[in-house]
C-alpha positions in Angstrom: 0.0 0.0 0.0 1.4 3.4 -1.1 2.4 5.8 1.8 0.4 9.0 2.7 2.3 12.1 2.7 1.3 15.3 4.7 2.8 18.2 2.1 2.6 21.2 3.8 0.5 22.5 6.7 -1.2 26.0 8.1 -3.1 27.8 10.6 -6.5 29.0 9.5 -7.8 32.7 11.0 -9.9 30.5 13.6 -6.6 28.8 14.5 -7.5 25.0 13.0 -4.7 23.1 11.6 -4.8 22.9 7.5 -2.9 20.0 6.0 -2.7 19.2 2.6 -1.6 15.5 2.2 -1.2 13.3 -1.2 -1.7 9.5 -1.7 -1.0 7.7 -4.8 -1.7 10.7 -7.3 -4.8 12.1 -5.2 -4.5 15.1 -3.1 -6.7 16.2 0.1 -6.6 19.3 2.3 -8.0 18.2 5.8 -8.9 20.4 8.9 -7.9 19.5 12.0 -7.7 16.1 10.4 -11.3 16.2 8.9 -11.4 15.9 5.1 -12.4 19.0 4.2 -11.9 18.5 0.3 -10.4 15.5 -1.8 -9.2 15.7 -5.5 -11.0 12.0 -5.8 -14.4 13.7 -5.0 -14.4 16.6 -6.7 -17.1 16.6 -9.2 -19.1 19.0 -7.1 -16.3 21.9 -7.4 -16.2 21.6 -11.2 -20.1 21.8 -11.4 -19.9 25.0 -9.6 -17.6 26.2 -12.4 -19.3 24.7 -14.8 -23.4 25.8 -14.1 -22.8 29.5 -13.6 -20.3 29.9 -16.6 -22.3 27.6 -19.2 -25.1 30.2 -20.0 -21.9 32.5 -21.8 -21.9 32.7 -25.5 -18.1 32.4 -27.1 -18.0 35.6 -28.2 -19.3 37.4 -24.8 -16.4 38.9 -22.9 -17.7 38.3 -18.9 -15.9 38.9 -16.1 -16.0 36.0 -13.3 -15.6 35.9 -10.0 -14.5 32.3 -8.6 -13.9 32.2 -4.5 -12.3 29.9 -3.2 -9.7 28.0 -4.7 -9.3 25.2 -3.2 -8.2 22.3 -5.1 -8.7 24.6 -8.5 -11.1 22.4 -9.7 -14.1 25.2 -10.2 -12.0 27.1 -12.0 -10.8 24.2 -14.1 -14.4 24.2 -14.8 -15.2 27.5 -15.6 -12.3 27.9 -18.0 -13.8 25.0 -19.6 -17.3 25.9 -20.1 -17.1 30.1 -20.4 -15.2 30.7 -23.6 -12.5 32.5 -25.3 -13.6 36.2 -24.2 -14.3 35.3 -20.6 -12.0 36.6 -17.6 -11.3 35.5 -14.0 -10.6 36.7 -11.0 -10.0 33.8 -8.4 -10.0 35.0 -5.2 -8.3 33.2 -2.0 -8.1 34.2 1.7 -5.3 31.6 2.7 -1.8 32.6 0.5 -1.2 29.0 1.9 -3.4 27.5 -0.2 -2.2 29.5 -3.1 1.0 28.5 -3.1 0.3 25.1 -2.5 -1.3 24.5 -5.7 1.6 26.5 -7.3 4.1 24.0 -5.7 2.8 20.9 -4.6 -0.1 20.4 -7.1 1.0 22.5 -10.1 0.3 18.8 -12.4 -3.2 18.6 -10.5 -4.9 22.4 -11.7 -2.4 24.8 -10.2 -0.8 26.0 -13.3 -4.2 27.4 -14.4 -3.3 30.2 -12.1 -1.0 31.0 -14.5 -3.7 31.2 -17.3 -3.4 34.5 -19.1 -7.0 34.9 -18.2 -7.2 34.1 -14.5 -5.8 37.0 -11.9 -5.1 35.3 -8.5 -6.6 37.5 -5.5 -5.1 36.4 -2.4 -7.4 38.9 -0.5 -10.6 38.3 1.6 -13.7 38.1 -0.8 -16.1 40.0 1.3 -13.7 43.0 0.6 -13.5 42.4 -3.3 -17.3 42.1 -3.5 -17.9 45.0 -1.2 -15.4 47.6 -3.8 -16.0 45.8 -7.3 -18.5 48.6 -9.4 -22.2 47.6 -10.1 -23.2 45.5 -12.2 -19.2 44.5 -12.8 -19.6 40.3 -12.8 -21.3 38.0 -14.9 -21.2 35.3 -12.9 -19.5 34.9 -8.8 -19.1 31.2 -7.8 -18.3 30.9 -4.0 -17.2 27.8 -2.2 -16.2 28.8 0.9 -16.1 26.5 4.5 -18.6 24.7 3.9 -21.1 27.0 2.6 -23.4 29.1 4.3 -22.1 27.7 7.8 -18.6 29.1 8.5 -16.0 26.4 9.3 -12.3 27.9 8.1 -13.4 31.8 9.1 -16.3 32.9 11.3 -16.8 36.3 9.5 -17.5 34.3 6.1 -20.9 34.2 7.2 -21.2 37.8 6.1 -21.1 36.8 2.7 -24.6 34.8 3.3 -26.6 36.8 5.4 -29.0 39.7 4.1 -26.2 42.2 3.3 -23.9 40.0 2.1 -26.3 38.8 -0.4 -27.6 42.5 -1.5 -23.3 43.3 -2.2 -23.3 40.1 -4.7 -26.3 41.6 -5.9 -25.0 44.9 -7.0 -21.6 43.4 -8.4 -24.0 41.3 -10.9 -24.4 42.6 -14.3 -28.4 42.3 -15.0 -29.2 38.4 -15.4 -25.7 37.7 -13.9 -25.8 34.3 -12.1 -24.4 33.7 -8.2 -23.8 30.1 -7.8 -23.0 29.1 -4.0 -21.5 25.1 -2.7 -23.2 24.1 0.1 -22.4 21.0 1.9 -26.2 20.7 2.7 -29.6 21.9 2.0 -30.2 25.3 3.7 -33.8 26.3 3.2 -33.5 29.3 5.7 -30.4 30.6 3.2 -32.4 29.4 0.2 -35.3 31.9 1.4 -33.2 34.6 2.5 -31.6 34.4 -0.9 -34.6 34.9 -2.9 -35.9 37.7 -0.7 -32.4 39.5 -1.5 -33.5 40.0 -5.3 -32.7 36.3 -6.5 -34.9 33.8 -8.8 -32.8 30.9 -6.4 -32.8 27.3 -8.3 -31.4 24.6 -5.9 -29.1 21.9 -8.0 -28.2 18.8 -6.5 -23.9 17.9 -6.3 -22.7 14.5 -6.7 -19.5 13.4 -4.8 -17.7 12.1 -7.9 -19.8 11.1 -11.0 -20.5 7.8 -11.4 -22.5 8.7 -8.1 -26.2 7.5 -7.6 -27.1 10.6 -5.3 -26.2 13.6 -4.5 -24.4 14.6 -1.8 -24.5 18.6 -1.9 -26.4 21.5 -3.3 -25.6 24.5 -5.4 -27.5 27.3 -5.1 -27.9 29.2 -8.1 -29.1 32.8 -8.7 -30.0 35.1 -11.5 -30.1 38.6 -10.7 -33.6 40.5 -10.4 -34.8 43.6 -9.7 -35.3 42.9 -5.8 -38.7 43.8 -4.5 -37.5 45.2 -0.6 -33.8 46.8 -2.0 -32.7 49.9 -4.0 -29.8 51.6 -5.0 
């Protein structure tokens, strides 16, 4: 049986332990020894890329926000489904994780940071939504923690509650799409997300895909003119 190897290794801003560890060819970043994402099961990270980014024509030159990077494998997913025209900005808290897939899993997607198209953020994404203009993104894909409950960083709950949600809102072009990873169903985020100018469609995420069921949900909305918020 082929050895495990822990990589490299970090302090998140709650102070768990991030490991990133590779096993015969497959890669997995664990906190505090809990997989928290695994190269093998990935299929629900390149959906996320994928579902938001699909509705682009070829020639349509979009702007997208992808948050965060992780294993790279939404934005190995967005690249593949967005077209020529389309740009990214890939936004990561963690430089760690960064530099990570620059070093240790440049073969795995890392060297699609160095994609003429994609500029690499390593800033927190409540910030760049907050100062991006109106109406600026085509699409913003977030998978962060685990979703609307905060695991890695407390405060990454702002991005989900009310006024989070309006600040996607106005960094959406018209018709723009937010697509957010959940680990579960979240029917209190799915309502709140609809209420902050949203038509919400809930998608279903399968671990790998082969898969009989899915595991986790997507949550995917298309900008509207929101009843309760102006300007």
């Amino acid at each position: 049986m082929k050895p495990h190897h822990k990589l490299a290794e970090t302090k998140t801003p709650n102070g768990g332990h991030l490991t990133l560890h590779e096993h015969d060819g497959t890669y997995c970043i664990r906190l505090d020894g809990i997989d928290l994402m695994h190269s093998h099961t990935s299929a629900s990270e390149v959906l996320l890329g994928e579902i938001a980014a699909d509705q682009f024509s070829s020639a349509a030159r979009n702007a997208i926000l992808i948050s965060g990077l992780g294993l790279g494998y939404t934005l190995k997913g967005a690249l593949g489904k967005a077209g020529p025209n389309a740009t990214f900005d890939v936004v990561e808290l963690m430089p760690e994780i960064v530099a990570w897939n620059r070093e240790h899993m440049r073969g795995l997607n890392g060297a699609l940071l160095d994609h003429p198209r994609v500029n690499v953020l390593v800033r927190d994404v409540l910030q760049v939504i907050a100062k991006a203009k109106p109406d600026h993104y085509s699409a913003i894909l977030l998978d962060i923690d685990n979703g609307p409950t905060a695991m890695v960083k407390e405060t990454n709950q702002g991005l989900y509650d009310r006024g989070g949600l309006q600040r996607i809102w106005r960094a959406l072009e018209p018709g723009g799409k937010a697509a957010i990873w959940s680990a579960r169903e979240d029917l209190a985020f799915e309502k709140r997300f609809s209420a902050s100018g949203f038509t919400v469609e809930r998608v279903g995420a399968k671990l790998y895909p082969t898969a009989k069921r899915s595991t986790y949900t997507i949550y995917v909305g298309t900008k509207n003119e929101p009843p309760s918020f102006r300007g």
